[in-house]
C-alpha positions as a Markdown table, in Angstrom:
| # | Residue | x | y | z |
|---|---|---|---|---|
| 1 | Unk | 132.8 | 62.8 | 65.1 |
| 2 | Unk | 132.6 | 65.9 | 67.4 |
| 3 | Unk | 131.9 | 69.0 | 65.3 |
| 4 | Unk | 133.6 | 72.2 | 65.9 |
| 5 | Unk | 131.4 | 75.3 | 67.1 |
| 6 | Unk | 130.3 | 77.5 | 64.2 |
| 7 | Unk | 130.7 | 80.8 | 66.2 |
| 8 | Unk | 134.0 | 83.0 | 65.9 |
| 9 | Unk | 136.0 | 85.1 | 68.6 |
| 10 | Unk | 138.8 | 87.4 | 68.3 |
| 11 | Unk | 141.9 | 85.9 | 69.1 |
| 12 | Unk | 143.9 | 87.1 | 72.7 |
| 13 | Unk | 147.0 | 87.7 | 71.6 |
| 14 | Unk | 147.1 | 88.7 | 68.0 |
| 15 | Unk | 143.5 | 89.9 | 68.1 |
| 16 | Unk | 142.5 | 87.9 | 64.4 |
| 17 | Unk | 139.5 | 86.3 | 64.2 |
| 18 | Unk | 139.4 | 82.3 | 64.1 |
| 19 | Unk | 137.1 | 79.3 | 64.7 |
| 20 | Unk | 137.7 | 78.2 | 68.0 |
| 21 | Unk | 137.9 | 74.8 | 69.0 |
| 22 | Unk | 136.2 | 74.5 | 72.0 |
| 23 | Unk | 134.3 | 76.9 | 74.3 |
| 24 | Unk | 137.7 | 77.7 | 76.1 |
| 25 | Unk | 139.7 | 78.2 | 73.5 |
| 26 | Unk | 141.1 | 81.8 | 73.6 |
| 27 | Unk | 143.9 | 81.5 | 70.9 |
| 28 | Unk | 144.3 | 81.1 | 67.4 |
| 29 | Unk | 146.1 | 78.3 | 66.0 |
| 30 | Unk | 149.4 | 80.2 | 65.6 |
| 31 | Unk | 148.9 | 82.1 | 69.0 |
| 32 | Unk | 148.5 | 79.1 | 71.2 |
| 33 | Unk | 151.6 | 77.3 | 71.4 |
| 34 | Unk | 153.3 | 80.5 | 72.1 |
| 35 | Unk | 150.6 | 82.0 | 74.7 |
| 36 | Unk | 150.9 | 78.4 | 76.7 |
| 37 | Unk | 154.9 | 78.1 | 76.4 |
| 38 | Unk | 154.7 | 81.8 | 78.2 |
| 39 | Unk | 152.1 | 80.9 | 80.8 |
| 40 | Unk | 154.4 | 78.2 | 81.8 |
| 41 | Unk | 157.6 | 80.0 | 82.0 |
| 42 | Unk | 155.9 | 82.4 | 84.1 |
| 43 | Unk | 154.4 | 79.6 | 86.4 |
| 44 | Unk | 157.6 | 78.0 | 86.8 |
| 45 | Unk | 159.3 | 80.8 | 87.7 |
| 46 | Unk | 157.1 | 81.8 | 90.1 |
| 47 | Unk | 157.3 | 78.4 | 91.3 |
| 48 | Unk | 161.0 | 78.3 | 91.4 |
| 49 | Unk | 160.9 | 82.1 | 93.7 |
| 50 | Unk | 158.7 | 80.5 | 96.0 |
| 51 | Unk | 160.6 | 77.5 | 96.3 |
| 52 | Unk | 164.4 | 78.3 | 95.6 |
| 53 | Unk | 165.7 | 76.6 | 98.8 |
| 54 | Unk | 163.8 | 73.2 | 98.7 |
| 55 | Unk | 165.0 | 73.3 | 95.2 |
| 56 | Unk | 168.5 | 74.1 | 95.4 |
| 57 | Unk | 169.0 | 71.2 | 98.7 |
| 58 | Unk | 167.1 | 68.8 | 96.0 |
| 59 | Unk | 169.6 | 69.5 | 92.8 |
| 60 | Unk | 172.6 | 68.9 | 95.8 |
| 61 | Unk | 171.4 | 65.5 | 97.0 |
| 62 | Unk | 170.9 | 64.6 | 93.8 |
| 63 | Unk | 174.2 | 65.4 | 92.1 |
| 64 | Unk | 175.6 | 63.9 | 95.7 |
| 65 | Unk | 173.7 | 60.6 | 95.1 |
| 66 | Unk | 174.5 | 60.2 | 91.4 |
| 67 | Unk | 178.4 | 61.1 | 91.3 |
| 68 | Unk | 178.8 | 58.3 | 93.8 |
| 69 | Unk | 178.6 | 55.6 | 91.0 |
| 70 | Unk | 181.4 | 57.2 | 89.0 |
| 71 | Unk | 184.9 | 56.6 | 89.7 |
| 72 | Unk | 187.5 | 59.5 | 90.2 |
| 73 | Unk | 188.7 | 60.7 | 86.8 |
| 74 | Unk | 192.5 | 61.9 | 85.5 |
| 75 | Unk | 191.8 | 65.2 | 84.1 |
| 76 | Unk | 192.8 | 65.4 | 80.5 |
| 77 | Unk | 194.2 | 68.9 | 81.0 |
| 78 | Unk | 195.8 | 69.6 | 84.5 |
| 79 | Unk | 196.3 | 65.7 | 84.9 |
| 80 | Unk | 194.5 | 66.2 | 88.3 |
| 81 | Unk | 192.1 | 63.8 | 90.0 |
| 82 | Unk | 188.4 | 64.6 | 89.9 |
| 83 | Unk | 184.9 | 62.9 | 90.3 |
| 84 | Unk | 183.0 | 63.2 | 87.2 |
| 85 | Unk | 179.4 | 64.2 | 87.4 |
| 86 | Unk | 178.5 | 61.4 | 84.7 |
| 87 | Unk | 180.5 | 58.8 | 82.6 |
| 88 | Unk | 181.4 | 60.9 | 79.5 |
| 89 | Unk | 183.5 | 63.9 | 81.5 |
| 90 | Unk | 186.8 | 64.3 | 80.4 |
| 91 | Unk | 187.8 | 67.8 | 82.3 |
| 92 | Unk | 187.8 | 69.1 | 86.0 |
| 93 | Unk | 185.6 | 72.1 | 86.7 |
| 94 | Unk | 188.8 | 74.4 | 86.5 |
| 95 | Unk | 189.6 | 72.9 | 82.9 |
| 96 | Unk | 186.2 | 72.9 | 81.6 |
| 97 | Unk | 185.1 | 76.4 | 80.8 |
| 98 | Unk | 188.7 | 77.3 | 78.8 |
| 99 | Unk | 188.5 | 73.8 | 76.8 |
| 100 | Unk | 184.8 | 74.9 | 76.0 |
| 101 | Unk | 185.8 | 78.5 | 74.5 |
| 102 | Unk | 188.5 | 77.1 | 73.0 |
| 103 | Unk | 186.0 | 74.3 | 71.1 |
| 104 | Unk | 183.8 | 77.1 | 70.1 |
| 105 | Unk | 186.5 | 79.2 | 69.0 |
| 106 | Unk | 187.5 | 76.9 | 66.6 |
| 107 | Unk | 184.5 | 74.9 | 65.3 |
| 108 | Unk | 183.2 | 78.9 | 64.7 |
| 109 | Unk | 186.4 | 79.7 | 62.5 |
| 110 | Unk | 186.1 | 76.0 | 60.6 |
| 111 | Unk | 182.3 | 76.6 | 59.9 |
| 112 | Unk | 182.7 | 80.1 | 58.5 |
| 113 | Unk | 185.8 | 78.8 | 56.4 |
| 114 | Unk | 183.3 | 75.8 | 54.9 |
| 115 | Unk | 180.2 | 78.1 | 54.9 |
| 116 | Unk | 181.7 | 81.7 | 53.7 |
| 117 | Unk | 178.7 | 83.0 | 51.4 |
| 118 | Unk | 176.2 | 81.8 | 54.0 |
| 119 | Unk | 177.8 | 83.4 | 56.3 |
| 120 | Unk | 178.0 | 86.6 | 54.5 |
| 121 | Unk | 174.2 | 86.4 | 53.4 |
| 122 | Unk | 173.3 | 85.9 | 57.3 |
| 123 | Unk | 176.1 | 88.8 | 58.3 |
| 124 | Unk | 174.2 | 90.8 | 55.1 |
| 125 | Unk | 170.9 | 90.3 | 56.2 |
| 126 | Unk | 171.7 | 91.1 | 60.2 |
| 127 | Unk | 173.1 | 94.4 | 59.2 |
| 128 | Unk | 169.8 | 95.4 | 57.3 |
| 129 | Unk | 167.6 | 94.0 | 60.1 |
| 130 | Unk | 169.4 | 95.6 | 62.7 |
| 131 | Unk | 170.9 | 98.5 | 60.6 |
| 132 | Unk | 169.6 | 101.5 | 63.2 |
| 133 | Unk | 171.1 | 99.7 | 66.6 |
| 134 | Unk | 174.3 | 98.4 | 65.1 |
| 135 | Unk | 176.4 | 102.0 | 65.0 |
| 136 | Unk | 175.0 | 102.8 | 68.5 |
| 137 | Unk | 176.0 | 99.4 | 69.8 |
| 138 | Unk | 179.6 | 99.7 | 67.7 |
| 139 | Unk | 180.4 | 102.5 | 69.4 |
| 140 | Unk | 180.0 | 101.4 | 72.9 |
| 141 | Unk | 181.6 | 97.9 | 71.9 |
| 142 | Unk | 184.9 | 99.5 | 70.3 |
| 143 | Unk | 185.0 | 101.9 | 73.4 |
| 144 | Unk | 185.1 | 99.3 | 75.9 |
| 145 | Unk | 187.4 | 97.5 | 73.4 |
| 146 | Unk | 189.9 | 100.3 | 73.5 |
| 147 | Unk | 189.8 | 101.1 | 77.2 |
| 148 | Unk | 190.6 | 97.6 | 78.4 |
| 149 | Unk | 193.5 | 97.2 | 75.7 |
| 150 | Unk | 195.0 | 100.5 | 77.0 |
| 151 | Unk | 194.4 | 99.4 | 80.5 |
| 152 | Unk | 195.7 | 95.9 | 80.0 |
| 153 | Unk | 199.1 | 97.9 | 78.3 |
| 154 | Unk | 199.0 | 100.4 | 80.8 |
| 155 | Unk | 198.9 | 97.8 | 83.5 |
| 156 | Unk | 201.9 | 95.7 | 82.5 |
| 157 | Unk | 204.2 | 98.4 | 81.6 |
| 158 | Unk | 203.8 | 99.8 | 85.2 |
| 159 | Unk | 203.7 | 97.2 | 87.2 |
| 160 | Unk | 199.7 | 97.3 | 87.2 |
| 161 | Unk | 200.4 | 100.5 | 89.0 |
| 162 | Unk | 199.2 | 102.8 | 86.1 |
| 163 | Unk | 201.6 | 106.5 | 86.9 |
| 164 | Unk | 204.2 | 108.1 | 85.4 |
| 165 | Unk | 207.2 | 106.6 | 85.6 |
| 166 | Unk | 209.0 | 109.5 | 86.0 |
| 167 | Unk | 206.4 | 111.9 | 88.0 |
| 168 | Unk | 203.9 | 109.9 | 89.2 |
| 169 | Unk | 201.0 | 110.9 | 87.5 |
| 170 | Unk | 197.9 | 108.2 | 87.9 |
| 171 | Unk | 195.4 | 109.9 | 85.8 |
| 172 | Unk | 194.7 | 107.2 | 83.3 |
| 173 | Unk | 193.6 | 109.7 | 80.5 |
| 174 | Unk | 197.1 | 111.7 | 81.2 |
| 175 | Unk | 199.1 | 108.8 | 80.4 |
| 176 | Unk | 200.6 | 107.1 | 77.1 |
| 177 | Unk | 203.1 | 104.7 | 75.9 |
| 178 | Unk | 206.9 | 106.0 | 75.5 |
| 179 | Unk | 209.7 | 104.5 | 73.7 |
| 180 | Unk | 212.9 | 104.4 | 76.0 |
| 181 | Unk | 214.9 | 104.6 | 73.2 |
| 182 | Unk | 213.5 | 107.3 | 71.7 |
| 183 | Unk | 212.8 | 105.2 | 68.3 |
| 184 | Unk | 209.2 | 106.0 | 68.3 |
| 185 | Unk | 208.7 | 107.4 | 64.5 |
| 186 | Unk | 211.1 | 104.8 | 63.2 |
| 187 | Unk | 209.0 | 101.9 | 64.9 |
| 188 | Unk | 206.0 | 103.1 | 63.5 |
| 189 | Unk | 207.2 | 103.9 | 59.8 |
| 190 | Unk | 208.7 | 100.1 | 59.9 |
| 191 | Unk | 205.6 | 98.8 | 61.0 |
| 192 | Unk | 202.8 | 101.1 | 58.8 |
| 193 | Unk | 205.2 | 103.2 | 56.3 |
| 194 | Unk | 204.3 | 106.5 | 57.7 |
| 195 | Unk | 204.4 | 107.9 | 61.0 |
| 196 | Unk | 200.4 | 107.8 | 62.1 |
| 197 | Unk | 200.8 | 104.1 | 64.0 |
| 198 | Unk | 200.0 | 104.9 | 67.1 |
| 199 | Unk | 197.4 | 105.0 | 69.5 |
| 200 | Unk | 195.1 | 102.1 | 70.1 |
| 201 | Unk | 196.8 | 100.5 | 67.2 |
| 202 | Unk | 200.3 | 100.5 | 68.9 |
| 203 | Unk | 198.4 | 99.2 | 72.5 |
| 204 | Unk | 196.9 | 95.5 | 70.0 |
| 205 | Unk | 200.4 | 95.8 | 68.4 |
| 206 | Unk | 202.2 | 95.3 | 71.9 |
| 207 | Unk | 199.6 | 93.1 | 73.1 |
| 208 | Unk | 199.8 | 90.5 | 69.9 |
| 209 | Unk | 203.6 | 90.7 | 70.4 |
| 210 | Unk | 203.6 | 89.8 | 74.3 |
| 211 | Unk | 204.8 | 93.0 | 75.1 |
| 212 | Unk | 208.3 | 93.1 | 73.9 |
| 213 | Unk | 210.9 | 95.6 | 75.8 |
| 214 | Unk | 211.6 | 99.3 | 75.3 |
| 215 | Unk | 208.8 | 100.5 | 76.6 |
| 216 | Unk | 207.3 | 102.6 | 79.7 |
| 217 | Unk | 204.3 | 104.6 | 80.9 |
| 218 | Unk | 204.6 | 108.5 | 80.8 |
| 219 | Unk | 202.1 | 111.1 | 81.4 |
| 220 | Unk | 201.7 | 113.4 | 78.5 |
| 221 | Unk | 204.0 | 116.2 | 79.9 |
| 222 | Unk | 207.1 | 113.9 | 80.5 |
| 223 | Unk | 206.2 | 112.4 | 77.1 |
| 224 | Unk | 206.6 | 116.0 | 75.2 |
| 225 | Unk | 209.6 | 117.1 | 77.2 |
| 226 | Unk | 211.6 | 113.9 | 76.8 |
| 227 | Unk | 211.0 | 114.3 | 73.3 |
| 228 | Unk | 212.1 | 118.0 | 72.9 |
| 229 | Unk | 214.9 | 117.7 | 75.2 |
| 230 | Unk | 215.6 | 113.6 | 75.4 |
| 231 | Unk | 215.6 | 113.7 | 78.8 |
| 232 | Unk | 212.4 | 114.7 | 81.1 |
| 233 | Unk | 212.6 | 118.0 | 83.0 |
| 234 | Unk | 212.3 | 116.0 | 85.8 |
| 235 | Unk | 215.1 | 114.3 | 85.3 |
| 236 | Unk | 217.8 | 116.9 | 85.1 |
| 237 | Unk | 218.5 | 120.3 | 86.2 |
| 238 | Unk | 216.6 | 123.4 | 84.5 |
| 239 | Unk | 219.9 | 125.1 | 83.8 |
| 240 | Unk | 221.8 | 122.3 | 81.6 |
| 241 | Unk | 219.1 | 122.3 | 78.9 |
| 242 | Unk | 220.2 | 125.9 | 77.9 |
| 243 | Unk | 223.1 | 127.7 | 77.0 |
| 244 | Unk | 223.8 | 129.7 | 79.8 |
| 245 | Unk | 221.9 | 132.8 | 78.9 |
| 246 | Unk | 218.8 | 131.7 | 80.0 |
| 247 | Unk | 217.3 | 133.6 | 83.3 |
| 248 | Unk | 215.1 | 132.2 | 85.5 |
């Protein structure tokens, strides 16, 4: 029975001290599947940016060779014909990727419906672990959030133009969303029970809804003026919104 050396060293990665187990051992036990499993990631990707080309014209012969024995396939979505890359696919390349989201979407919401208290514990225990990055990386997430609602809003109510429809404004930050019929405070009391609905909450409202009718894209100046007048300047002559005293 070979003996193990009675000497210690200091471990390479973690730096503890342990028994190695031969003269060229220059992990510890808990270091050593980790330290290999990193030396050959970064052999193999050195190996892979030395020899991208030879690889990629390998992976296409093969997948060439291979879908050969598989007949052509009927989609199960678009009903179109495709040759599957092994016996098992059901979906064209097209149909694939939305089938997939939609499988994940909900196999997630059945799991977290079967597993709710695990769920919150692992929730619970991400939010202490991670308690200093989450605000920072909230933030960010609900601003990106909010500009591509109010540019996916924006975009459909103008014809993916994004300007005023009645001056012509294309300043993105200069433009909101106007009721035509000027039922703006009603809508939102009927929908929230006080007038403060509004804002990114009115853009996921219209986008839940498949943008219903009755609305258009006004910069902020049309916007105030329709509302004081109910008609934009623009839109009318100066000298029938007073009473005839007015001088200009």
């Amino acid at each position: 029975m070979k003996r193990s050396p009675s000497w210690e060293r200091f471990c390479s990665r973690c730096g503890v001290l342990f028994q190695p187990a031969s003269g060229n051992s220059k992990y510890c036990r808990d270091c050593a599947p980790i330290a290999y499993h990193e030396k050959h990631l970064v052999q193999s990707r050195r190996y892979y940016a030395t020899h991208k080309e030879i690889l990629k014209e390998r992976a296409k012969e093969y997948r060439k060779n291979h879908s050969i024995g598989f007949k052509p396939k009927e989609c199960a979505v678009c009903d179109r014909i495709f040759r599957p890359y092994n016996g098992r696919q059901k979906y064209c390349v097209d149909c694939k990727p939305s089938v997939r989201r939609e499988w994940y979407r909900l196999n997630s919401a059945r799991f977290r419906t079967r597993h709710h208290e695990a769920v919150k514990l692992s929730q619970r225990e991400a939010n202490r672990r991670y308690r200093e990055r989450y605000p920072f990386a909230q933030i960010l997430s609900g601003a990106k959030y909010r500009e591509r609602l109010k540019r996916e809003v924006f975009g459909h109510y103008s014809n993916e133009k994004y300007v005023c429809s009645c001056c012509g404004e294309s300043e993105i930050d200069l433009l909101t969303i106007d009721h035509t019929n000027n039922d703006g405070a009603r809508q939102r009391r009927g929908l929230d029970g006080n007038n403060g609905f509004g804002g990114i909450r009115i853009y996921s409202w219209l986008v839940k809804n498949n943008f219903p009718s009755g609305f258009q894209v006004l910069c902020s100046n049309c916007n105030m003026s329709k509302g004081k007048h109910g008609v934009c300047i623009h839109r009318t002559s100066r000298f029938t919104l007073c009473d005839g005293t007015c001088h200009f």
